[in-house]
N, C-alpha and C positions, 0 to 999 in steps of 0.2 A: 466646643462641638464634640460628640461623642460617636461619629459613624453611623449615623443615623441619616444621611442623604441617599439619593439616586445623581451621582454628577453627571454634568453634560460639559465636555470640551469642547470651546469651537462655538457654545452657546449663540453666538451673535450672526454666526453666518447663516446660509440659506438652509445647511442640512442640520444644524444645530437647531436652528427657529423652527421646524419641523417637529422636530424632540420633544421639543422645549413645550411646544403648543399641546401636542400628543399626550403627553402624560397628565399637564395639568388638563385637560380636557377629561381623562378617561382611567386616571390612575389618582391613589390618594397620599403617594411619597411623597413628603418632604424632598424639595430638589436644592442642590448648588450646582449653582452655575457660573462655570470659568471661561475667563476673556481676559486678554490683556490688557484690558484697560476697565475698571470697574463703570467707567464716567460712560461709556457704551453697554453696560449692559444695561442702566441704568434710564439710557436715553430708549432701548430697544425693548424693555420689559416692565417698566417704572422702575420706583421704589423698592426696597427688600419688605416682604413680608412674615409671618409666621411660618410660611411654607415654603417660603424661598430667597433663599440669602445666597450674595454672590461671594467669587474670591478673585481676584490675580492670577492667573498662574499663564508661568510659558513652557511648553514644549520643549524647549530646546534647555532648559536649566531642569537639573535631577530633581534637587533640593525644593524648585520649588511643585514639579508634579506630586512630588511624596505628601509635601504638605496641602495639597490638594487631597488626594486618593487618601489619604490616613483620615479624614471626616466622610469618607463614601462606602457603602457596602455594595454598590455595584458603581461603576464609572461607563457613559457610553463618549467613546471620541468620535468627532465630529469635522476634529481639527486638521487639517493638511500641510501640504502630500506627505501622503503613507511613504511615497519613496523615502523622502525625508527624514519621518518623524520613526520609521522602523518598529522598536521594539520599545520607544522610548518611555511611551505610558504603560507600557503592560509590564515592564520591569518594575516603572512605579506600583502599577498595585499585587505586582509577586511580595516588593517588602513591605506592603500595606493591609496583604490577606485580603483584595479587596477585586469581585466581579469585574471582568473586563468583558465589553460590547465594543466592537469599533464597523462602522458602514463599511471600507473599505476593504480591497481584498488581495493588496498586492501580494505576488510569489514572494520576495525577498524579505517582505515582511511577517509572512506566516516562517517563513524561515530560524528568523532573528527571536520571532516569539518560542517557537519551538523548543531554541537554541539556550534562550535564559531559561524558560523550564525546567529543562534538563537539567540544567547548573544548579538550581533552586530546589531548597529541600520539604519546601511549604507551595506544592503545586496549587493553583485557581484554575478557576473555570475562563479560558478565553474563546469569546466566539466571533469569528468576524465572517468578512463579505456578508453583512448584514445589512445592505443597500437595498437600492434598486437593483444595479447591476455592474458588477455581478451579485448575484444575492435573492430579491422580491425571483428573478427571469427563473432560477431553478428551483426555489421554494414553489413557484407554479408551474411548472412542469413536473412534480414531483408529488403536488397536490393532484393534477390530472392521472395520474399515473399509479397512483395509492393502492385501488383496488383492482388493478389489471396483476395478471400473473406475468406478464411479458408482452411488449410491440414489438411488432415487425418495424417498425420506422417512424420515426417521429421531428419532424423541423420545427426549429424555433427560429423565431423573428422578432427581434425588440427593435423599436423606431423612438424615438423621442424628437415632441419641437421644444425648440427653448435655447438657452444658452448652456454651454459650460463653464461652470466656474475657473477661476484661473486656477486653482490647486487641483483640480478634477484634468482639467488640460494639462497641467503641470504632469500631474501621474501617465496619463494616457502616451503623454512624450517618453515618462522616462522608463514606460513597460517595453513601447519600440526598441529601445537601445540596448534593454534586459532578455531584450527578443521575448518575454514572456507570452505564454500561451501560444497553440499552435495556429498558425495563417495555414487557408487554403488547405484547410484537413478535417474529415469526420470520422467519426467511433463508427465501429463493424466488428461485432463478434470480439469484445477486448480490446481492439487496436485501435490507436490511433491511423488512419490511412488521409495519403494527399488526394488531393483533387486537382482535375483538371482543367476545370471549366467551374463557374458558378459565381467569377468575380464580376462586379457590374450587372449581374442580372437584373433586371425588373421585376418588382413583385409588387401588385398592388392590393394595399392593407385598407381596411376599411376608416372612413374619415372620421377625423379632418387628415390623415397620414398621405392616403390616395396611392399615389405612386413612389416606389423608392427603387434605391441601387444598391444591392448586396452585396456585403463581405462576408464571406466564411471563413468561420474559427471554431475553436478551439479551447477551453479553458477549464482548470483544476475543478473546479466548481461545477459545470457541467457536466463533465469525465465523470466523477464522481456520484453527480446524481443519477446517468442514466447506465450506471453500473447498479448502481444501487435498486434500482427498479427496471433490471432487466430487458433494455432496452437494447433488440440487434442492431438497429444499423440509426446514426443518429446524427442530426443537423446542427447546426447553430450559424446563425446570420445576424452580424449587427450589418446594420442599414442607415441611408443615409438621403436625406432628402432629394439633392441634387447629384448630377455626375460632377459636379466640378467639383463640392465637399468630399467625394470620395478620392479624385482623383489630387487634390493637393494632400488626403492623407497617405496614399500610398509614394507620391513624391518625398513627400520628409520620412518616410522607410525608405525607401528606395536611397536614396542620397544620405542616408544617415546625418540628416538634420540636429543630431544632439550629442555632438562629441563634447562637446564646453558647456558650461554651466549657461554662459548667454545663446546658445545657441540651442540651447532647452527650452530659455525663456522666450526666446524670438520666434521659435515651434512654438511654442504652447499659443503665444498671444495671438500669430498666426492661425488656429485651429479654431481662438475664441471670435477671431473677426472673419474668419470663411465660415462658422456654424452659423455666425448671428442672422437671422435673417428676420424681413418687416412684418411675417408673418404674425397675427396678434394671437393664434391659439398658442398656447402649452398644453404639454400632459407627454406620456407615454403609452407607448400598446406594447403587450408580450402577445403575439402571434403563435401559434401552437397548431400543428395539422401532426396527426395521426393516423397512421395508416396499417389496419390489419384487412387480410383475409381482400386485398382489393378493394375496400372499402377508406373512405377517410372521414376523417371525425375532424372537424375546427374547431377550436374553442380561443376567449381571448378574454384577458386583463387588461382592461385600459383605465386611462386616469388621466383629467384634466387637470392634473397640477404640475408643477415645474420638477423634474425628477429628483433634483437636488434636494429640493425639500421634500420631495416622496420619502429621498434614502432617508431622513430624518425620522419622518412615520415609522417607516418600517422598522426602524431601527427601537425607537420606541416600544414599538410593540412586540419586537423580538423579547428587549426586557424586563417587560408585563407578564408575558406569557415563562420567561424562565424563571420570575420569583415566584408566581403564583402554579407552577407545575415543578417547582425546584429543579429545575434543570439546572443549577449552578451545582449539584453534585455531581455532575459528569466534568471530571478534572483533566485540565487537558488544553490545546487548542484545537479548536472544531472551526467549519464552514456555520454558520446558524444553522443552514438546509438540514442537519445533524443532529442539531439542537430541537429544535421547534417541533411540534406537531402542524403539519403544514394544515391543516384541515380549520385546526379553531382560528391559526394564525390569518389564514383568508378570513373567516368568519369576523376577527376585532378588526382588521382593514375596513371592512368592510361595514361595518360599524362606524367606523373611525369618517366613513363617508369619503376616502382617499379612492376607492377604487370600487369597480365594475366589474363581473365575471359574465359572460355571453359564451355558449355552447350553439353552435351550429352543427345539422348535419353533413 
């Protein structure tokens, strides 16, 4: 093999089978795709074909990411938790000269990527939080926001039904313990500022979501976009079906539920059996209200798929859109939000049949 693929790690999982489906649907690269066990990708995708042939590889051994990424000219990972997996694949394709894409958006992870960068005398292009979210929630706020010279105020609200994956759980445990991102705090004029009030709120989003219970936060991602589009005074709420989902997540904050490795795992599994519910819709909504001059503007992203495999989509289609706009010459690591032209990026979703845009007055 000569570097001639688009690889997907993590192939086999929910945000990987997302990728995986995206590109052969809407893209014409040659793919590899990596799973630990060949006998799985095989059961989950057939046969290898002319267009797609599998390998091995694990995460957690150098030797064998390099021999992955050395057949890829862009790699997207798929594979979990970022806490975990760090910088592990993108140092792979630093000695591989080879496009990195990863969904995921942890702080300590943009860190580490950074961190090898630096050291490395043969910079690539890395772009992550190329998810749903963090990631799709600020590429759409950012897409709303394109042509405006500056808001007065703007709230965002993401809701999702469905499950979390255990390495999605896994992560969300180990950002508590990293304290990443700000609780109970919004942007005004540059700063981050607390709040005082706003947790457990009730907001009801349009169905099948109805009624939910809000957290306010905080994060790089967001910071970032509504600096970037001159945003004075700015929201963000992840939400949550019930009061009891919110309230045993602020329990394992509160109590620092993750001092030990098992005591991550026993969060995390905890978060996967309090989210689950009988509920039979999936999807997400990005909620979005704007507000100038006394006035507000609603608009909203929704999507009846399971988010995990949305991040897969999107992620997909983040790198579609950077071979075909060469956004892989911007060397470095980026947010996607940075990368993308958020405008076509809605447009191939949307395409893609993954998602919905609704503007209300």
């Amino acid at each position: 093999m000569n570097k001639k693929y688009v690889g997907i790690i993590g192939a086999t999982g929910q945000v990987g089978v997302g990728a995986v489906k995206t590109l052969l649907n809407n893209y014409s690269a040659s793919l590899l795709l990596g799973g630990r066990k060949i006998a799985k990708l095989i059961e989950q995708f057939g046969e290898e074909s002319e267009t797609m042939k599998y390998q091995a590889v694990d995460v957690f051994n150098e030797a064998s990411i390099q021999a992955f990424c050395e057949n890829c000219y862009l790699v997207i990972n798929t594979a979990g938790p970022s806490s975990l997996i760090l910088a592990r694949v993108a140092e792979a394709c630093l000695v591989t000269n080879t496009t990195y894409i990863d969904v995921s958006g942890d702080k300590t992870m943009k860190l580490a990527i950074e961190d090898a960068l630096a050291k490395h005398n043969n910079p690539i292009t890395c772009s992550i939080s190329a998810g749903v979210y963090p990631g799709l929630t600020e590429m759409f706020v950012a897409f709303l926001l394109r042509n405006q010279k500056w808001v007065e105020r703007i709230s965002c609200y993401f809701a999702g039904k469905g499950s979390f994956s255990e390495t999605g759980a896994y992560d969300i445990i180990s950002s508590l313990e990293k304290d990443e991102g700000y609780g109970m705090s919004y942007f005004s004029n540059g700063d981050i500022k607390k709040l005082t009030s706003g947790i457990g709120s009730q907001k009801v989003l349009p169905a099948p979501f109805h009624q939910v219970y809000t957290l306010p936060l905080m994060n790089e991602e967001f910071i970032a976009c509504v600096k970037e589009y001159r945003a004075v005074n700015a929201y963000f709420y992840n939400t949550f079906a019930t009061s009891k989902i919110l309230s045993d997540f602020i329990m394992i904050k509160a109590m620092q539920l993750y001092k030990t490795e098992e005591e991550k795992r026993a969060s995390a599994h905890r978060l996967i059996e309090t989210y689950h519910t009988q509920d039979e819709h999936e999807g997400f909504i990005i909620y979005v209200e704007t507000e100038e001059n006394g006035k507000t503007q609603t608009s909203y992203l929704q999507s009846n798929m399971n988010w995990n495999y949305g991040s897969g989509v999107v992620a997909a289609c983040v790198a579609m859109q950077m071979q075909e706009r060469n956004g892989t010459n911007k060397k470095g690591c980026y947010f996607a939000q940075s990368i993308v032209d958020v405008e076509e990026l809605m447009q191939q979703l949307i395409k893609t049949e993954c998602i919905s845009i609704i503007g209300e007055k």
